[in-house]
MARMILO-467016 format. One line per 3 residues: number of its first residue (from 1); their letters; for each residue x, y, z of C-alpha. Coordinates in Angstrom, 1 decimal, always signed. Layout:
<atoms>
NUM> A> X Y Z ~ ...
</atoms>
This chain:
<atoms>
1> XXX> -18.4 -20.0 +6.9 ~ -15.3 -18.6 +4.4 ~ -14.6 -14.6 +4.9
4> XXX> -13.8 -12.6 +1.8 ~ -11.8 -9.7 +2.6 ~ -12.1 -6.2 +0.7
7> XXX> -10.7 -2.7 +1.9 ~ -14.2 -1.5 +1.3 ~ -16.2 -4.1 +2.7
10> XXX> -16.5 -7.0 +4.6 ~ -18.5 -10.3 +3.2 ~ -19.1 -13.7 +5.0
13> XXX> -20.4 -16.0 +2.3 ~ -21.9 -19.9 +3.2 ~ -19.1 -22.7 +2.3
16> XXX> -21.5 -24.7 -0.1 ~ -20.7 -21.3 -2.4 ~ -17.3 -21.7 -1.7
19> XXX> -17.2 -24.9 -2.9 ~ -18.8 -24.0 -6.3 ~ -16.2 -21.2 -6.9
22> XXX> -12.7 -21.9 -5.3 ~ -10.6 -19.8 -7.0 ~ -12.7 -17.0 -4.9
25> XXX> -12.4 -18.4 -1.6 ~ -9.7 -18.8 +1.0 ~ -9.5 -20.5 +4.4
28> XXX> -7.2 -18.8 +7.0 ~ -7.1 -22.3 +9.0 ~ -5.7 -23.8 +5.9
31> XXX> -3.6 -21.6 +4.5 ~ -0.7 -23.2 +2.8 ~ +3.0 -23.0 +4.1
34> XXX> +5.9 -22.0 +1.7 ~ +9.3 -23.1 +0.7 ~ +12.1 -21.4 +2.8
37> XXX> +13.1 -17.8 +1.5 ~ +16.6 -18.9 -0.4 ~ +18.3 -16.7 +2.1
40> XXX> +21.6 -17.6 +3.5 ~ +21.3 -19.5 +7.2 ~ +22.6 -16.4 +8.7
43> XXX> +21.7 -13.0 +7.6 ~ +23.8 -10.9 +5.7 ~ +24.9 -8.0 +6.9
46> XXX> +22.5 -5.1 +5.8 ~ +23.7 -1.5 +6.2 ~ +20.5 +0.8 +6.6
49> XXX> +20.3 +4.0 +5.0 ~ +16.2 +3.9 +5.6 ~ +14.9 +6.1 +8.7
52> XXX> +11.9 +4.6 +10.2 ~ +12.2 +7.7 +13.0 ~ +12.0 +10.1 +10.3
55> XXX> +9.1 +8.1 +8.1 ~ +6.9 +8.2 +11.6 ~ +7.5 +12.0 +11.6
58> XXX> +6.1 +11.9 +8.2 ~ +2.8 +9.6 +9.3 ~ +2.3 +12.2 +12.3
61> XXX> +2.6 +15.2 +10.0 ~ +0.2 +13.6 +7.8 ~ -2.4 +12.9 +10.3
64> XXX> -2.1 +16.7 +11.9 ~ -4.2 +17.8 +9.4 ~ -6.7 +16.0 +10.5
67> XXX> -9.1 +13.0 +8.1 ~ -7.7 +13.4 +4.6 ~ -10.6 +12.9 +2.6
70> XXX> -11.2 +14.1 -0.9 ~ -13.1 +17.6 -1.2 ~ -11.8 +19.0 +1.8
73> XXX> -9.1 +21.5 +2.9 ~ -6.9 +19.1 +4.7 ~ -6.5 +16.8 +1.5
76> XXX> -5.6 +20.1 +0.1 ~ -3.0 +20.6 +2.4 ~ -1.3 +16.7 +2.0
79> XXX> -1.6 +17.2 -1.5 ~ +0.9 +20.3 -1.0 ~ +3.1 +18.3 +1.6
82> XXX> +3.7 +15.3 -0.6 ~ +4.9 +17.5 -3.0 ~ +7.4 +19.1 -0.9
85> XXX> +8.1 +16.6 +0.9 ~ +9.2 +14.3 -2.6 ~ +10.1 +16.8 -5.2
88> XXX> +13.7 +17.4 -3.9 ~ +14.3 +13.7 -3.9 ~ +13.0 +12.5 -6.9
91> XXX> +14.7 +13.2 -10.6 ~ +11.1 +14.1 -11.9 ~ +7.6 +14.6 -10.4
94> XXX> +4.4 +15.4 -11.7 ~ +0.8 +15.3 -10.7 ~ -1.8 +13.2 -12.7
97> XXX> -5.4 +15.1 -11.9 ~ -8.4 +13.7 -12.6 ~ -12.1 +13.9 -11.9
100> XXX> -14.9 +11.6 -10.7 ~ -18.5 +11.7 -10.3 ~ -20.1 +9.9 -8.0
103> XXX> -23.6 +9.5 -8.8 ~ -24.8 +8.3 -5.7 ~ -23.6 +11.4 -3.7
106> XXX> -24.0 +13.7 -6.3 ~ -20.7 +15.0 -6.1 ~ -17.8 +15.5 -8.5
109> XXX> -14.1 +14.4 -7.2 ~ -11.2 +16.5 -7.9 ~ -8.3 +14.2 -7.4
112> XXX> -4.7 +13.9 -7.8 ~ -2.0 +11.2 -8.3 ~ +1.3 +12.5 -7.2
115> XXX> +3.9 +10.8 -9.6 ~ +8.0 +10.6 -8.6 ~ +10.7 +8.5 -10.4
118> XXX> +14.2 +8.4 -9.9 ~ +16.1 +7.3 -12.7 ~ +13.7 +7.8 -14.9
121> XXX> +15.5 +7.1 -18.7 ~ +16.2 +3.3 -17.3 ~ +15.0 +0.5 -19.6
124> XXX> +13.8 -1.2 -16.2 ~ +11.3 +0.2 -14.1 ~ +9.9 -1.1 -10.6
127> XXX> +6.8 +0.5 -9.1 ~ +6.4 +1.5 -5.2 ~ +2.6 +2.4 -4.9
130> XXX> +0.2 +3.1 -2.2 ~ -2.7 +5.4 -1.6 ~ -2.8 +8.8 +0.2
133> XXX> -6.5 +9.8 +0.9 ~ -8.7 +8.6 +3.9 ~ -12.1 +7.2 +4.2
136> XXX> -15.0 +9.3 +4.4 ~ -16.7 +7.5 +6.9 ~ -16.0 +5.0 +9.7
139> XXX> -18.3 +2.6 +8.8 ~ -16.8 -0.2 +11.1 ~ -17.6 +1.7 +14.2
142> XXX> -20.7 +0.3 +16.0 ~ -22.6 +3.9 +17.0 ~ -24.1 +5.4 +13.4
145> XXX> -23.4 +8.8 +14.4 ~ -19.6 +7.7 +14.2 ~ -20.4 +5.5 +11.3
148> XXX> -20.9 +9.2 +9.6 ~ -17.4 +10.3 +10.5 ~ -14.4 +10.6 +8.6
151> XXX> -11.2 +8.4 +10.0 ~ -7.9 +9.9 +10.9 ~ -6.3 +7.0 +8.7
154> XXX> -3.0 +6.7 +10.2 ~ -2.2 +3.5 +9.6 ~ -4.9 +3.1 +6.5
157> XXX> -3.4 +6.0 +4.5 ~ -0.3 +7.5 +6.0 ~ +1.7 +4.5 +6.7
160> XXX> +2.5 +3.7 +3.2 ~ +2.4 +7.2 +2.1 ~ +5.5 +8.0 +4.9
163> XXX> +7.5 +4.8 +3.8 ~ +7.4 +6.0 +0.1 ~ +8.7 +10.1 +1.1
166> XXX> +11.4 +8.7 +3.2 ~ +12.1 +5.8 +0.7 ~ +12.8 +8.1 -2.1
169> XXX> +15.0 +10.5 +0.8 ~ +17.1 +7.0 +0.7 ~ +17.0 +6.5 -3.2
172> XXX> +18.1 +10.0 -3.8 ~ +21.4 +9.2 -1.6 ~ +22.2 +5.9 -2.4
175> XXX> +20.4 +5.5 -6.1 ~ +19.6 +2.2 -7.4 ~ +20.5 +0.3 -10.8
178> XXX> +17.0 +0.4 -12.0 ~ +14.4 +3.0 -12.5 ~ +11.8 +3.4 -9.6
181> XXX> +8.3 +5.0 -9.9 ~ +6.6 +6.3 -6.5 ~ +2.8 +7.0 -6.7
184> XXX> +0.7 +8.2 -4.7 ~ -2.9 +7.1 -5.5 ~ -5.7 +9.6 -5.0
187> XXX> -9.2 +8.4 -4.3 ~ -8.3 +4.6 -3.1 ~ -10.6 +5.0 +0.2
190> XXX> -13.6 +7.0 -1.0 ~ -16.2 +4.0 -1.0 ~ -18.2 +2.6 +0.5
193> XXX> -18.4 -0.2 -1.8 ~ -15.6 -1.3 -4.2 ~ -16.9 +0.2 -7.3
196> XXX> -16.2 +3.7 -5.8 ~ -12.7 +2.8 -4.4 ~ -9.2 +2.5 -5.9
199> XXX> -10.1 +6.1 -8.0 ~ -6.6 +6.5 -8.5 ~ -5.1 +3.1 -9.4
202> XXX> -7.8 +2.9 -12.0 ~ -7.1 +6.1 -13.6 ~ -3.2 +5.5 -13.9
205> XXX> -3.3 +1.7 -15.0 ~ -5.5 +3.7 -17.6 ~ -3.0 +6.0 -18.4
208> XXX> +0.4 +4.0 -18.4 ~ +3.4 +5.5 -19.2 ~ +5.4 +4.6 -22.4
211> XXX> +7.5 +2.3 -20.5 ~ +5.4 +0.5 -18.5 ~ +6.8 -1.0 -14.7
214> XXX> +8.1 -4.4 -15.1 ~ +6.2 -5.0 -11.1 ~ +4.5 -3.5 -8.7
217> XXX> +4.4 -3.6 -5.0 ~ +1.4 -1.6 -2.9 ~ +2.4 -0.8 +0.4
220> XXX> -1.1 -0.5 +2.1 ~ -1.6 -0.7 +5.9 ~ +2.1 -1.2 +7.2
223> XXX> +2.5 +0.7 +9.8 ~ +0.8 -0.9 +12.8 ~ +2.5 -2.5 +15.6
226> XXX> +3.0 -5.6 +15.9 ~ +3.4 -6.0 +12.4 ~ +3.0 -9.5 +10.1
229> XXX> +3.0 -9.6 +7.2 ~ +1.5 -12.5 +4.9 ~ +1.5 -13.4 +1.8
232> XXX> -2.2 -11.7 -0.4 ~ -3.9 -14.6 -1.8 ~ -4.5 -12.9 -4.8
235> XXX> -1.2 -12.0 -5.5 ~ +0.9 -14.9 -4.8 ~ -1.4 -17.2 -6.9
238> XXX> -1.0 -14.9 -9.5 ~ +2.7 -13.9 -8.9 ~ +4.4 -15.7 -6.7
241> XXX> +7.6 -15.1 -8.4 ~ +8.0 -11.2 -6.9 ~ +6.4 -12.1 -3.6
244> XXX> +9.3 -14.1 -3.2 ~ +11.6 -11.1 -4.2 ~ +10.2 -9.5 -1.1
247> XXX> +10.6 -12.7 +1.4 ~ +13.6 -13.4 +0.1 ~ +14.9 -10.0 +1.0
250> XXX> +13.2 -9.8 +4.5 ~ +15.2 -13.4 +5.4 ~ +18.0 -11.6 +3.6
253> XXX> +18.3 -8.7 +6.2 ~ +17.0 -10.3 +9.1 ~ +13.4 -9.5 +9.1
256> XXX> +12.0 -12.8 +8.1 ~ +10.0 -12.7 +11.8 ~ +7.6 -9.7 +10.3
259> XXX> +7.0 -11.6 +7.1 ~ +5.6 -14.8 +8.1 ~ +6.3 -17.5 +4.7
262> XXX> +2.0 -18.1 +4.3 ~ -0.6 -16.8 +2.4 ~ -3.5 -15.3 +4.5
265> XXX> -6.4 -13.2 +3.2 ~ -7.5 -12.2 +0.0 ~ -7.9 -8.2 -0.7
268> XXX> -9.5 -6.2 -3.5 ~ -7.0 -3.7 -3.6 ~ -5.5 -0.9 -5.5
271> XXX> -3.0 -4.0 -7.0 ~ -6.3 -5.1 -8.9 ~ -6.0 -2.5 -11.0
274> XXX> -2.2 -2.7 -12.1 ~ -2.9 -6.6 -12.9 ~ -5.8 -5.7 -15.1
277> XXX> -3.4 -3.2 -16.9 ~ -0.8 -6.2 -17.9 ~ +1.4 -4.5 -15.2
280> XXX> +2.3 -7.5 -12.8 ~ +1.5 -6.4 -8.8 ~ +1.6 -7.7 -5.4
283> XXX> -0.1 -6.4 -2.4 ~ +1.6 -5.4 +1.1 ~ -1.0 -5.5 +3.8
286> XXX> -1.6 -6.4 +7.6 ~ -5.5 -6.6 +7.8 ~ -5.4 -7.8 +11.5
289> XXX> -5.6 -4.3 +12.4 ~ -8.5 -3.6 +14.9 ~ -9.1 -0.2 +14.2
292> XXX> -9.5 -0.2 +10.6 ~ -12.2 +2.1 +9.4 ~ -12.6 +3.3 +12.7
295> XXX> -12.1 +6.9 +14.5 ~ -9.1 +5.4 +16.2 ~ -6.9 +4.3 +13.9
298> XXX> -4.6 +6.9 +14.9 ~ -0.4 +7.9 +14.6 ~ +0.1 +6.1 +18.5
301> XXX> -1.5 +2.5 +16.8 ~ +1.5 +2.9 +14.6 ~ +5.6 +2.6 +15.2
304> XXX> +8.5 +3.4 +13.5 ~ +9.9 -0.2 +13.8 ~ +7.2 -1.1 +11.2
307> XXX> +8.1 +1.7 +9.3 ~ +11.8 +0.8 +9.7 ~ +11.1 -2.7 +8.4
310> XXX> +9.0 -2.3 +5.8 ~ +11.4 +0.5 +4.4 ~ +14.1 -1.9 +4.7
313> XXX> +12.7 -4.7 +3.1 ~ +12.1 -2.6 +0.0 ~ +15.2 -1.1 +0.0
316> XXX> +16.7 -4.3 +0.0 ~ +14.6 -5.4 -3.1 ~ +15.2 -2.6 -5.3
319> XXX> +19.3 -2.9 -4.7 ~ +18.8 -6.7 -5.8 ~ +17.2 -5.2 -9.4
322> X> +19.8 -4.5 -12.3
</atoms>
């Protein structure tokens, strides 16, 4: 048996199917090694101006107002603390609301995309993205009356949300060459299947700016301990070329160790989106994460040494950019 791997849902599907469509399936016994990262034999020395002390601060603030799920008063309240949190360090900000029905529920979403750049009259533009809601319900917990719960989403939510507000702290001190675009996607998590997920990505790949990102990188679920890395299937068969931008970087600064050189996994992700819209996009996700879509994936499974990486690593990427 071959697993297929969405943030909704998980699949198992018989190998004989497999074998009929193999551009769908992927084997994490088999999964291919990669050329060395064309870094030098010793690392560089990297001066850090990211604060993965001060990003965890931002993942426990986030999670202290409790399950961020859409329609409620704590996504409210995160909505208001992105804001305050990015406006002073971004050249321009904006909010990009939008509604959603979902017919099954019966209910109509009122969501937001939260929208920074910094250097935003560049010709070049890179785009940091990850989402900033929480799921509804924990639907991998075994009991159904936790099934029925909304998840605390530390890692699932405010990991990538706390790398982005402290990344643009560091962009807004030490600026890069090229234009950089931090969103915050709205309605990634609400589920349960994939066709009522990834709200927000849809809605902005539908609504691109004039001058559309050259790339994309999702930072989604990269704040656990014991981080690693991998290379998404789907994105490094389709764009190999900026995964190894980010490799490349991580061997650069000494960090190769949290981004093993192998593809493992393939995720339906907020990236889909972006690569449907012509803009190219990689995805950024440990899925060995044991409490995923559970009630305790919580601020203490996460550690500011991930944070601290992962920050780095993208720092590192957007100096390389001219």
């Amino acid at each position: 048996m071959i697993k297929f791997r969405s943030k909704g849902v998980r699949l198992t599907v018989a190998l004989v199917l497999c074998i009929s469509v193999v551009s769908g399936c992927h084997s994490q016994t088999t999964a291919p090694q990669f050329a060395a990262p064309a870094a030098s034999p010793s690392p560089v020395a990297f001066v850090s101006h990211f604060d993965g002390a001060h990003a965890y601060t931002l993942l426990q603030a986030q999670c202290a107002f409790g399950p961020r799920t859409p329609e409620t008063a704590a996504h409210e309240r995160c909505k208001k603390y992105i804001i305050d949190q990015l406006s002073p360090n971004v050249d321009s900000w904006k909010l990009q609301p939008f509604t959603w029905y979902d017919p099954d529920r019966h209910v109509t979403l009122h969501l937001n995309n939260v929208i920074g750049e910094i250097n935003p009259t560049a010709s070049k533009k890179i785009l940091l993205f990850t989402h900033w809601d929480t799921r509804p319900t924990a639907d991998q917990e075994v009991l159904d009356d936790k099934k029925k719960q909304p998840i605390m989403g530390a890692d699932d939510g405010a990991s990538g949300t706390a790398v982005l507000l402290e990344l643009a702290r560091t962009l807004h001190k030490y600026p890069p060459k090229v234009g950089v675009i931090l969103l915050f996607v709205d309605g990634e998590d609400w589920g349960p299947n994939d066709n009522h997920m990834y709200l927000g990505a849809k809605y902005y790949a539908a609504h691109l700016p004039a001058v559309k990102p050259e790339y994309g990188i999702l930072l989604d679920m990269i704040g656990q301990k014991n981080l690693m890395i991998h290379r998404e299937v789907t994105s490094n068969q389709a764009h190999p070329d900026i995964n190894d931008k980010i490799w490349n970087a991580a061997a650069a600064i000494g960090d190769a160790a949290y981004f093993p050189n192998s593809e493992k996994d393939q995720i339906s992700d907020d990236h889909d989106a972006l690569n449907a819209a012509n803009v190219p996009s990689v995805d950024l996700i440990d899925f060995d994460y044991p409490y995923w879509h559970t009630l305790d994936d919580t601020a203490d499974k996460c550690s500011s040494e991930s944070l601290q990486v992962v920050g780095d690593v993208m720092d590192k990427v957007l100096s390389t950019e001219n």
